[in-house]
N, C-alpha and C positions, 0 to 999 in steps of 0.2 A: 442363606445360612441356616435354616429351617429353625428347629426351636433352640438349638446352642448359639444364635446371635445374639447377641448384650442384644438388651434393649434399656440401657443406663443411657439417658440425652447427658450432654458435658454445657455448663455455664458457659464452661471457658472456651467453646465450639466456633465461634465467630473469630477466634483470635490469629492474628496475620501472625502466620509462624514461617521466618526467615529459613533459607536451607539452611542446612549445618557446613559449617565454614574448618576449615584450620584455624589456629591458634594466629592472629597479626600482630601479635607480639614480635618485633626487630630482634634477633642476636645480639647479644651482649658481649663482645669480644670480651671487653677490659674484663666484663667479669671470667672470664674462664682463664687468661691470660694475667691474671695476678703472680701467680710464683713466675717473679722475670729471671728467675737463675735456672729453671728448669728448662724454661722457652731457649734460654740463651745456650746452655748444652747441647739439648736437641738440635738447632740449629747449626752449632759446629759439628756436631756428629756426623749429621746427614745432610750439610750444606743444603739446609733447604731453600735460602735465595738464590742460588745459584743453579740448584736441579730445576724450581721453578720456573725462572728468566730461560733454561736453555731447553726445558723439555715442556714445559707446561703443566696447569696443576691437573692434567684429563689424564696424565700419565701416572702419578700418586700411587699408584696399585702394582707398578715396576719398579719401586724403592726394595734395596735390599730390606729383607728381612733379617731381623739384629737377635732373632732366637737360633744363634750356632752356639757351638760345642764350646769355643774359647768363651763366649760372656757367660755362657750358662757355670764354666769353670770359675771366672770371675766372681758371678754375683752368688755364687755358694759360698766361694772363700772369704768374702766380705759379708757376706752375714753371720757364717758361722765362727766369725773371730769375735764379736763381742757377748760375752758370757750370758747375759740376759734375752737373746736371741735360743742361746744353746736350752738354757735355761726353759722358755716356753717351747720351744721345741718337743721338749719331755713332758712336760707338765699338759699340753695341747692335743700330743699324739693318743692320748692314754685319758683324754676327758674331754668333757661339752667342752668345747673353748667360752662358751657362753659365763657356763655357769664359775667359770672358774675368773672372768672375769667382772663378775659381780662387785659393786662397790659398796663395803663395806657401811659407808655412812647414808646407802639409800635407804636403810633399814626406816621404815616409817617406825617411830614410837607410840608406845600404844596411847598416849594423851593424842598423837594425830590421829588418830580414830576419831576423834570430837570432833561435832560439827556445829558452826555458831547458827548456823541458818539450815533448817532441814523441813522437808512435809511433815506434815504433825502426823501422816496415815503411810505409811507404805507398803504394799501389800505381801502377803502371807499366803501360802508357801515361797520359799522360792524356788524357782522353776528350772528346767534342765532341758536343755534341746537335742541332748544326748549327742547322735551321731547322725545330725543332721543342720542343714543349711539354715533353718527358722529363725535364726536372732531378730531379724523384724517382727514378724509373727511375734514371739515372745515379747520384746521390747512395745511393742503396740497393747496388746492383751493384759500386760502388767500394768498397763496404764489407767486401760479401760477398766479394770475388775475395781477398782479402787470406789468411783462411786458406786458399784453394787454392793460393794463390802461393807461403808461404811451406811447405804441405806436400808440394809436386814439384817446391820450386827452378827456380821459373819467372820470365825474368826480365820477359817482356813477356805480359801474357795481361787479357784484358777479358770480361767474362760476357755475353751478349746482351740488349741491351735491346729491341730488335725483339721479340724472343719473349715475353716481359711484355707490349708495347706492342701488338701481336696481341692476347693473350688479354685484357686491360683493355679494349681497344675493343669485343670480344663481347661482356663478361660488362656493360661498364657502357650497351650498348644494352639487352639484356635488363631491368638495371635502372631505366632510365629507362622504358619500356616497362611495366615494373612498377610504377613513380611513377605514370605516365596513368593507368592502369589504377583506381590507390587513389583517384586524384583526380578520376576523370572526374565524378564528380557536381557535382564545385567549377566555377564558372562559369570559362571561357576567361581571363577577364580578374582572375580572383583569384591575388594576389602568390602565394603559392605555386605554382601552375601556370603562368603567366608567367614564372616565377621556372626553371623546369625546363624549359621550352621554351626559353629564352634559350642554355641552354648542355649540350642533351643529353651531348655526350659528350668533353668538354674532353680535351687533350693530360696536362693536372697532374693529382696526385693529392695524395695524403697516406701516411703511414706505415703508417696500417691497413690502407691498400689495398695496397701492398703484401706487407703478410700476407697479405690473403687470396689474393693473386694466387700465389707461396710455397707456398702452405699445399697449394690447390689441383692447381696446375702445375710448381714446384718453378722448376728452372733449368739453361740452357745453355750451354758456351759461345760466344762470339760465334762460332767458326770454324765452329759446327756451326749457327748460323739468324744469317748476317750481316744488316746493315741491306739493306734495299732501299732505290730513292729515295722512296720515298712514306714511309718512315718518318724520315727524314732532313731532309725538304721535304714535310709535310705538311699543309697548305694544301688541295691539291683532294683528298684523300683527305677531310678532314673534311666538305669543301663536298660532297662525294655523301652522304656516309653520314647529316649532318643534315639536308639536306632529304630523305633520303627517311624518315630517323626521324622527322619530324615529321606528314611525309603519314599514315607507317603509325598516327601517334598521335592522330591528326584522325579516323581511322576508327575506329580500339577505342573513341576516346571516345564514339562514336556508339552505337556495339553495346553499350557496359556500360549507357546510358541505354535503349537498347532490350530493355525484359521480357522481347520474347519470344525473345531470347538468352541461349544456354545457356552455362556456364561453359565446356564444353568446347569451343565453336566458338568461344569467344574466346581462350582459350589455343591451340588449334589456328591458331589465325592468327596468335600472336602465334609459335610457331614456325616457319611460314612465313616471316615474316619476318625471325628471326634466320638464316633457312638462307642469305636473300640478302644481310643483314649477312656472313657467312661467307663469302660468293663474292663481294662485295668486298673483304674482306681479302687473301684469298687474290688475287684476281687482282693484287691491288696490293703484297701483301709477300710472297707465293711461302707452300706449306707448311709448316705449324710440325712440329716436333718433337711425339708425341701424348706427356701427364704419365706416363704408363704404360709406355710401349713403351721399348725401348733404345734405344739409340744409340752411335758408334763414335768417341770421343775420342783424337785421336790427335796426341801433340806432342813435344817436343824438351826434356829440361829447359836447365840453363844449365850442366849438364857437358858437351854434345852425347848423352845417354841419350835413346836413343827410349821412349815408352811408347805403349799402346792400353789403352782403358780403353773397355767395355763395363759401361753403366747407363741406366737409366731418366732424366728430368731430376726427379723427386721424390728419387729416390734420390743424387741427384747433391746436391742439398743438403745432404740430412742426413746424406753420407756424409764431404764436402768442404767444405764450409763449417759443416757441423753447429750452428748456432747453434737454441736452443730460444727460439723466435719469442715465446711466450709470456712471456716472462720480459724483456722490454722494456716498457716504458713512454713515449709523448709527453708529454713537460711543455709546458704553453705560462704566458707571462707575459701577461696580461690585467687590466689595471689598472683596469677596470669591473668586474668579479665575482669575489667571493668565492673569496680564497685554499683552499689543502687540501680541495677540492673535485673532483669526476669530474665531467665535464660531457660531451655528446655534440652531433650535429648532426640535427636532422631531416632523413630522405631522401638524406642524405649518403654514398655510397657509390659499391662498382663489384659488388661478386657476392654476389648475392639470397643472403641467408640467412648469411654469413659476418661478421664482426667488425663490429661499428657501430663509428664513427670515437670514439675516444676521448681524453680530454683530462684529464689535473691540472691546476689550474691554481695556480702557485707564485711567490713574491718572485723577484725576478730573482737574488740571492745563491743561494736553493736551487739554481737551474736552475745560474749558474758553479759551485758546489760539485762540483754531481751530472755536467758537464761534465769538469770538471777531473780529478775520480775517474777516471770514464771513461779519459782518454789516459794516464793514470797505471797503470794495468793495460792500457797499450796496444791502446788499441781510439778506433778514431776514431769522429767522433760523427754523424751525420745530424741537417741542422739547417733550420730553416723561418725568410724574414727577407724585409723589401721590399726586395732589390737595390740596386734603382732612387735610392733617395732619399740623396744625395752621396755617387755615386761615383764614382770618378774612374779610366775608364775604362782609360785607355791604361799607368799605373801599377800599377792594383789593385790601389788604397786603398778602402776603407769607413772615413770620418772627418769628424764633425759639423765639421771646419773645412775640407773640402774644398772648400766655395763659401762665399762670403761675399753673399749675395742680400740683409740686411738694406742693407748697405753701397750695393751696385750701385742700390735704387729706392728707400733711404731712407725704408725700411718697417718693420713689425716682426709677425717669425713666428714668434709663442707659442704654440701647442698643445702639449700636454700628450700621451705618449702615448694617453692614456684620452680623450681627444677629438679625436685623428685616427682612434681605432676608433669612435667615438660619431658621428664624420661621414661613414666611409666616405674619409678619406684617406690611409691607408695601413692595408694587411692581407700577411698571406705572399704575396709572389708567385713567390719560387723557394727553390729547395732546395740544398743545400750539404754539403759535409762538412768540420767541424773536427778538422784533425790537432795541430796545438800550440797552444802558449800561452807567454808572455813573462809573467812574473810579476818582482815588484817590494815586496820588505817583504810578503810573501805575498800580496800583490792582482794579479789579472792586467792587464795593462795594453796589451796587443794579443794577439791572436790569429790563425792562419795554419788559411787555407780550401783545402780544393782543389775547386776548380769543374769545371766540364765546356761550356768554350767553347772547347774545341783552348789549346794550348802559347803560342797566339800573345797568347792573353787572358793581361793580369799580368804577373808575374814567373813566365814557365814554366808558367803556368797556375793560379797560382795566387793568393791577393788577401791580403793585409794587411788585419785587421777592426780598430776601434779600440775597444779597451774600453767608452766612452763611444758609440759607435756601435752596441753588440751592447746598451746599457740602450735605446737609443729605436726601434730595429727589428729585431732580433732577438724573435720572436713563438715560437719550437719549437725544443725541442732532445728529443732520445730517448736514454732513458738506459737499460743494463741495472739493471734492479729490484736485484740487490749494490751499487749502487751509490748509493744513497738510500736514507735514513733507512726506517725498516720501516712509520712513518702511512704512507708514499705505498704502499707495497703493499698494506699495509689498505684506502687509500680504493681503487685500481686493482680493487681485489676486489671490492668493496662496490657500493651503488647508486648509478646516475646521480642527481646532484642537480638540475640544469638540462640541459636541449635544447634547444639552440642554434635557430633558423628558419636557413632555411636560404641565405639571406639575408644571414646573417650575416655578419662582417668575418670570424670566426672558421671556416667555410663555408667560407673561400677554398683554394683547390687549389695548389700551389706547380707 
């Protein structure tokens, strides 16, 4: 793999890692068969014991179809006779349905802005990812700046996410690269390879990857590798880099199915083409900083003191932020499998040979416990959650009463956390940092994020989470290991129990 081969060795290298399995989670009839008046209609409808017994259930797919002309006549005249139907109707056609069904009393008041328990430090600016995938990046970086901040009395200072965002775009071509490679003998159209071509080299990540990315490269500040636009607005920087990572994966595939190729002319290409991954990054984000080489930091603290500071960006970690990487852990809450368990992803990464993506998985009380500790010894927390599902945007509320959608189409939305992951309807899609919490008779009862959409998002840039919002999506949160019970650092030690496909709800990148 000539000089773009990691050469990061992993602890965790020796670890028996099971294939990745399907879910052995049993079907739960009763639960999906609760409304017995609906079961029992449909059954008269379409005599379905009786199509069953005489046709079998392989025939299922020769059931009349019940979308004709008369029901469609039907169920228009029955809905359009009760006035609050007609009513949203009008009101629907002609607005967000969303925002018109906002509830009234989610309005956080401004005394819930107060937080009983918060970090005494949180850092300054806040930050904006603009028009791009980095919320990890950002949620990582916001963490780390915090002891550089408070060790040179700095009052505005941000670490570079471009310079992570560079070297994760290298390292996770090479990886995918390295996916084809494993997988070429698998047909084109098998879920795993389909599966890795869909999404070579996505914007999110996860927690591990940012280790490895750390571990490897360390870090800079933003004034020494600012953003460029293409890391800001990155959009056609990925549209070049994945088709032409797909081209170049169309061909290895070729070569590893052809015998009379030799390992080394297929690694030999496969660096070839990382060099022209590299002269796109480059020409699109300008030179990084090399992990090794110094650099000339130079800034103002918040007495007006100049300083210059000559370091490597490895040494700039562990000299300034010094956090011992290793000594962290991701908890995720996963209501399909098996509590106090290590679990991983298949093919789930960004730099060949470094940390596989790793997961406990625990009661949602461990995760607020091991949260709570956390901001308690003043450390905020990096966290994984679906944003998106009621929030309310212009406020920056996360709060299960934030829309009231039963009410607006006089429906009913019961899932279960464990069967929005079982369906594919909600998984991590971004990253976050919890700096306080609002407790109440010792239970927390909201929680304060700081995100990374610029000042203009929230309150300052920041969101009010509702307790009862962080049980139904809130999926990650990462705790230092002194902070949890000492099983989760046995299991964290120990063997992978399950491997996620990669596929997985759990797969998902923030």
């Amino acid at each position: 793999m000539g000089n773009n081969a990691s050469t990061h060795t992993s602890s965790y290298s020796a670890r028996r890692v099971p294939p990745p399995s399907e879910s052995t989670d049993s079907f739960n009839e009763k639960e999906y068969l609760q409304n017995e008046d609906l079961v029992n209609r449909l059954q008269t409808h379409l005599n379905l014991d009786d199509y069953a017994r005489n046709q079998g259930p392989s025939t299922f797919k020769d059931l009349p179809n019940p979308i004709v002309a008369e029901n469609i006549n039907s169920w228009e005249s029955d809905i359009l006779s009760t006035p609050k139907n007609l009513f949203a109707m009008n009101a629907f056609t002609k607005n967000e349905p969303k925002k018109l069904l906002t509830k009234r009393s989610s309005n956080i008041k401004d005394n819930e802005n107060i937080f009983n328990l918060k970090v005494d430090f949180e850092g300054n600016p806040v930050t904006n990812q603009k028009s791009s995938g980095r919320c990890w990046l950002f949620a990582s970086t916001n963490i780390f700046r915090i002891p550089v901040q408070k060790k040179f009395n700095i009052s505005d200072f941000q670490l570079s996410q471009q310079y992570l965002f560079f070297y994760d775009k290298l390292e996770k071509s090479n990886q995918f690269l390295t996916n084809i490679i494993d997988t070429a003998e698998d047909d084109l159209d098998a879920r795993v390879v389909s599966t890795l071509f869909a999404d070579p080299i996505s914007d999110g990540g996860q927690w591990t990857m940012v280790v490895n990315l750390i571990e490897k490269y360390g870090i800079v500040p933003n004034t020494v590798f600012p953003d460029a636009y293409s890391a800001t607005s990155s959009g056609t920087l990925n549209l070049v880099l994945v088709n032409k990572l797909k081209q170049d994966a169309l061909v290895l595939r070729k070569l590893v199915t052809n015998k009379r190729t030799s390992k080394e002319e297929i690694l030999e290409l496969k660096e070839k083409y990382l060099k022209e991954v590299y002269k796109v990054l480059t020409l699109t984000l300008g030179v990084p900083p090399k992990a090794d080489e110094s650099f000339s930091w130079e800034f103002v603290d918040k007495f007006d003191n100049f300083h210059r500071i000559d370091v490597t960006p490895v040494e700039f970690f562990k000299k300034f932020v010094g956090w011992d990487l290793k000594n962290y852990v991701s908890l995720i809450h996963d209501p399909r499998n098996e509590y106090y368990k290590l679990y991983s992803v298949d093919k789930l990464n960004n730099v060949v040979g470094g940390e596989p993506v790793l997961y406990i998985n625990v009661p949602l009380d461990d995760m607020k416990e091991a949260v709570i500790k956390n901001l308690k010894n003043n450390q905020a927390v990096f966290f994984g959650s679906d944003v998106g599902k009621f929030f309310s945007g212009e406020e920056g509320i996360l709060d299960l009463d934030n829309h009231d959608y039963e009410l607006g189409f006089d429906i009913q939305l019961k899932l279960s956390k464990a069967e929005r992951l079982r369906t594919h309807t909600s998984q991590m899609t971004h990253a976050m940092v919890i700096t306080g919490v609002h407790m109440q008779d010792g239970k927390p009862v909201r929680w304060r994020v700081e995100n990374s959409w610029g000042k203009d998002s929230g309150k300052d840039g920041y969101l009010v989470m509702t307790d009862s919002w962080f049980d139904e999506y809130v999926y990650q949160a990462v705790t230092d290991l002194s902070h949890v019970d000492k099983k989760i650092e046995t299991i964290y030690k120990g063997e992978i129990f399950k491997t996620f496909n990669l596929w997985d709800p759990m797969g998902s990148l923030a």
